[in-house]
C-alpha positions in Angstrom: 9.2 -13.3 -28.7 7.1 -10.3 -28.3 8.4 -7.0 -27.8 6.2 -4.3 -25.8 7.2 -0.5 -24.4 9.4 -0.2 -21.5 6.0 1.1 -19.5 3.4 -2.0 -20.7 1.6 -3.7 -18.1 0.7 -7.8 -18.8 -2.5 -8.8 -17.0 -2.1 -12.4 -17.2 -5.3 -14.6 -16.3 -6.2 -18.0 -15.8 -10.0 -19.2 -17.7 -11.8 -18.8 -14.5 -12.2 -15.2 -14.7 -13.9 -15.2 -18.2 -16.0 -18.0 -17.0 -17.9 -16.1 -14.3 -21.3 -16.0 -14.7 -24.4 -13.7 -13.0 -26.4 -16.7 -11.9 -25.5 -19.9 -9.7 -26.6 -22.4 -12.6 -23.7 -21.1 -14.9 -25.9 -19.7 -17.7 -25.5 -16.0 -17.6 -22.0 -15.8 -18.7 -19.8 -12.3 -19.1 -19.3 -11.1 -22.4 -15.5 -12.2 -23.4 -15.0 -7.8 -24.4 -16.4 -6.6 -20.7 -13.0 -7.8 -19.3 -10.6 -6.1 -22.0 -12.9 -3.2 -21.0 -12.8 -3.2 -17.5 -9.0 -3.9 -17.9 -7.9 -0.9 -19.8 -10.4 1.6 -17.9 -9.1 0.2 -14.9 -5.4 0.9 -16.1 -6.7 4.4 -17.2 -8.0 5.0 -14.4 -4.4 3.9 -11.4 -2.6 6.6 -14.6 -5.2 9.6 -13.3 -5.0 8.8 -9.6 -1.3 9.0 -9.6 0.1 7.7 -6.2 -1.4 4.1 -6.8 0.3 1.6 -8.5 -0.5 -1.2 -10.9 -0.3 -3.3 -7.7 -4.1 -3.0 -6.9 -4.8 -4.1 -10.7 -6.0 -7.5 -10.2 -8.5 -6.5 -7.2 -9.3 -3.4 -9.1 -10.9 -5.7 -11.9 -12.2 -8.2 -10.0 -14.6 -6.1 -7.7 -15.5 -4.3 -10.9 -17.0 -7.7 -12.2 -18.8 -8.0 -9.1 -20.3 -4.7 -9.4 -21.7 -5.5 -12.9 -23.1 -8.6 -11.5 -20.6 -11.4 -12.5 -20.2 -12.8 -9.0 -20.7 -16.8 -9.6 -17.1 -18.3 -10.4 -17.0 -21.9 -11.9 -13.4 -22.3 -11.9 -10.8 -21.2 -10.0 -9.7 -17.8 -10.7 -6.1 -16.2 -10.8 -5.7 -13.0 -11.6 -2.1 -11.3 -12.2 0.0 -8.0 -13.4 3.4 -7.7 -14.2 5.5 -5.2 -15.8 9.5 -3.4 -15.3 9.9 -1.1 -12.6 11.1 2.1 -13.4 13.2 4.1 -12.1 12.0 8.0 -11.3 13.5 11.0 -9.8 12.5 11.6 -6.4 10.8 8.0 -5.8 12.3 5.6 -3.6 11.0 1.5 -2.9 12.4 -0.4 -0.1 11.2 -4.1 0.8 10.8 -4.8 4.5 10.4 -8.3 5.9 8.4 -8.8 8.9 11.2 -9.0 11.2 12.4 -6.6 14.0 16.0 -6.6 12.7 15.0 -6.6 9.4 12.4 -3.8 10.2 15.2 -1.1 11.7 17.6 -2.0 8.7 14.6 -1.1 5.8 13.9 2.1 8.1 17.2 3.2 8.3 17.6 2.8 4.2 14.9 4.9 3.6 16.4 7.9 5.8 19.5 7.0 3.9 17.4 7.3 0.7 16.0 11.1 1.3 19.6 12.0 2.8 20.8 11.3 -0.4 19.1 14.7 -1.2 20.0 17.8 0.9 16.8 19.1 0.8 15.3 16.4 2.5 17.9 15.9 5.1 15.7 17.7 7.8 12.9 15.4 7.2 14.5 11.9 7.2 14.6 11.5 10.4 10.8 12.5 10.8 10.0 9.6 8.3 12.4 7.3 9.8 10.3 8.0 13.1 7.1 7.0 11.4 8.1 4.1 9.3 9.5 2.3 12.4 6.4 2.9 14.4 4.2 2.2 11.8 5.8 -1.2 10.7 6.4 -2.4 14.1 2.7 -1.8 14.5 2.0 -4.1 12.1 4.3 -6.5 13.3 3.2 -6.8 16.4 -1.1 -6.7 15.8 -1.1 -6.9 11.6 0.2 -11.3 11.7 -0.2 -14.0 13.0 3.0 -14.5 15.2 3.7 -17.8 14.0 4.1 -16.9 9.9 4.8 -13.6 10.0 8.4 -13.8 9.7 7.0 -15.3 5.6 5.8 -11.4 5.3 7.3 -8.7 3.9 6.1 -5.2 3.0 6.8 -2.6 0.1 7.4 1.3 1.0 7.3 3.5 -1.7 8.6 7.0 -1.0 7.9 10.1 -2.9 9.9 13.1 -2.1 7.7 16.6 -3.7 7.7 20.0 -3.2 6.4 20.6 0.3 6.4 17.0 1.5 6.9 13.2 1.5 4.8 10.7 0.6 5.1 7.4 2.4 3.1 4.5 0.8 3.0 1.3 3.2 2.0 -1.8 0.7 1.4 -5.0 2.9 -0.8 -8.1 3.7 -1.5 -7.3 7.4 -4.7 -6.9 8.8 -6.3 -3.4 7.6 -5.4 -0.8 9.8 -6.7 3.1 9.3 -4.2 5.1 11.5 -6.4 8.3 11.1 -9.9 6.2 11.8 -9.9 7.6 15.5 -10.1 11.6 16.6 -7.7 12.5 19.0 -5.1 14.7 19.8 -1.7 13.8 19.6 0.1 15.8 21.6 -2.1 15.7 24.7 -1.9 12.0 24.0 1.8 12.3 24.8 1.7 14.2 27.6 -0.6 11.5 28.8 1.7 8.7 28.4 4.6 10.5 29.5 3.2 11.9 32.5 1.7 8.0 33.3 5.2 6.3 32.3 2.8 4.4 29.9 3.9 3.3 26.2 0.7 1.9 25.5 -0.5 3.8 22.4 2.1 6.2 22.1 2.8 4.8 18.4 -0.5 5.9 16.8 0.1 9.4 18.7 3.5 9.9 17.2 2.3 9.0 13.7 -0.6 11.1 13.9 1.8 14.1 15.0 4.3 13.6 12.0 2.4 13.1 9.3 -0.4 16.1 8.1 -2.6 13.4 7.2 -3.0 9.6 6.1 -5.0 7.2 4.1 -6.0 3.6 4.2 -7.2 1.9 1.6 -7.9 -1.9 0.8 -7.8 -4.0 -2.8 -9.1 -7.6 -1.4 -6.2 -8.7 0.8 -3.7 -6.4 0.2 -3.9 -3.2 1.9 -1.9 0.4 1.6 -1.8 3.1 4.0 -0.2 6.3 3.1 1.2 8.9 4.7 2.0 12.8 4.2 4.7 14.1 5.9 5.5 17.8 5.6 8.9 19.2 5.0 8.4 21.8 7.7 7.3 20.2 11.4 4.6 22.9 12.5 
C-alpha cells in the first residue's frame, strides 16, 4: 500500500512510451528523465491555466515528446492519469450519454445544479438553452450514428462572479462554434422570417454565451463556453 495526498495525480504508462526513439532504426532513444520532466512541467503547467483539467495529461505529454523529436514508437504505447475528484464550491460535473433522452435529462440537472444557488437562478435557464443545443449538435454531426449511443460526454460547470463557465469534454468530431463570423441575431431573424431551423443552433449559442473556445488533446476535444450572468 502506498499512501499519497488527497490531490496526487498517477500517470501510469505502459514501456512503449520510454522506448520512443528520434530515428526509424530504434537507435536514438529518449533519455528515461525527459519523461519525469515533461510530466511534472506538464502538471505545472494544467495548475497555471486553471480551467483545464488533468484530462488532457496524457495528450499533453505525448505531443510534447513529438516536439522534442521522439516521434518513432517501437511498442505500443498507453498512456494514462488517474486521481480522486474533488469536490469544490461553485463547480458542478454532469455525464451525458449520447442519447436524446439521456441528453434533456443531463441538461435539465445542470439547470438544477445552478438553481441550487439563488444567484444563478436567472441564468440557468440560459445554460440549459446552450447545453441542449450544443450536445444535440454533437449528436447529430459529432458520431457516427451507428455507435454513438457507446458515447458519453463530461460538462463541467463553474459558476464565478460575473459568469458561468461551461466546459463540454467529449470524443466527437472537433467542432469550433465561434470559427465562423456572423451575427446572431440577424441570423435569427433570418430563420424565423424563412420558417427555416437549419442553423439556428450555432446562432443561439453564439447569442448566449460572450465567447467560446475549442480546443483539441489528440482525440478528445473540449469546447468551452462563457455565459454572462447578465443577457445584454
Amino acid at each position: 500500500d502506498q499512501v499519497v495526498p488527497e490531490d496526487a495525480l498517477c500517470f501510469a504508462y505502459s514501456d512503449g512510451i520510454v522506448d520512443l526513439t528520434a530515428d526509424a532504426q530504434g537507435e536514438d532513444r529518449m533519455p528515461p528523465e525527459l519523461l519525469d520532466d515533461l510530466v511534472a512541467e506538464t502538471v505545472r503547467s494544467i495548475d497555471r491555466e486553471g480551467t483545464l483539467t488533468s484530462v488532457a495529461l496524457p495528450s499533453k505529454v505525448y505531443d510534447l515528446l513529438q516536439d522534442f523529436g521522439y516521434d518513432h514508437p517501437q511498442d505500443d504505447i498507453t498512456l494514462a492519469v488517474f486521481g480522486r475528484t474533488r469536490q469544490r464550491p461553485g463547480v458542478h460535473y454532469v455525464e451525458v450519454e449520447i442519447d436524446v433522452a439521456k441528453i434533456d435529462i443531463a441538461v435539465r440537472r445542470a439547470g438544477e445544479c445552478l438553481s441550487s444557488d439563488s444567484r444563478f437562478a436567472d441564468v440557468a435557464p440560459r445554460v440549459e438553452l446552450l447545453l441542449g443545443e450544443f450536445l444535440m449538435n454533437l449528436h447529430d454531426h459529432g458520431f457516427d450514428p451507428v455507435t454513438r449511443h457507446r458515447e458519453f460526454a463530461l460538462v463541467r460547470l463553474q459558476m464565478r462572479a460575473d459568469d458561468v463557465v461551461v466546459s463540454v469534454w467529449h470524443r466527437a468530431r472537433p467542432w469550433d462554434v465561434a470559427s465562423k463570423p456572423i451575427d446572431p441575431d440577424a441570423a435569427l431573424d433570418r430563420a424565423n422570417a424563412a420558417l427555416d431551423n437549419h442553423g439556428r443552433g450555432v446562432a443561439i449559442i453564439r447569442k448566449l454565451a460572450s465567447r467560446s473556445g475549442q480546443q483539441s488533446f489528440g482525440g478528445l476535444n473540449l469546447n468551452t463556453f462563457y455565459v454572462p450572468l447578465e443577457l445584454k
